[in-house]
Residue, then its C-alpha position, 0 to 999 in steps of 0.5 A: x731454538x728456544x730449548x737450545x739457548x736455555x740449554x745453551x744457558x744452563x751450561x754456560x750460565x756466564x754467557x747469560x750474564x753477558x747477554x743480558x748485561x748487553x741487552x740492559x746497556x742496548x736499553x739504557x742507549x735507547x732511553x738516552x737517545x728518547x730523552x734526546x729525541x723528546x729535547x730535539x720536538x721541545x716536550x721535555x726541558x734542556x734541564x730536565x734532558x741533561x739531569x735524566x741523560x746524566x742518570x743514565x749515562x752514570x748506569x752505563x758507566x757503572x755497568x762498563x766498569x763493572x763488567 
């Protein structure tokens, strides 16, 4: 199965650019929900949550925008 999706790839190599725009959009929403978790058991400051969730919510937005 691995051989096909690179093959898969190869010939379509937008389908790729795509799937890893999704995968780094799926990573960036993991990482702001870990910044709300870290918030919610009080390891991290609402200052700190706020400053990194906006970070990231900015690199969402750029990658919505761009694609």
């Amino acid at each position: 199965m691995h051989n096909e999706i690179e093959e898969l790839f190869r010939n379509y190599p937008e389908l790729k650019e795509k799937q890893k725009m999704a995968l780094l959009k799926l990573s960036l929403y993991a990482q702001h929900e870990a910044i709300s978790h870290l918030l919610r058991e009080e390891i991290i400051s609402n200052e700190v949550a706020e400053k990194e969730q906006d970070i990231i919510t900015n690199k969402i937005v750029e990658l919505e925008d761009g694609h």
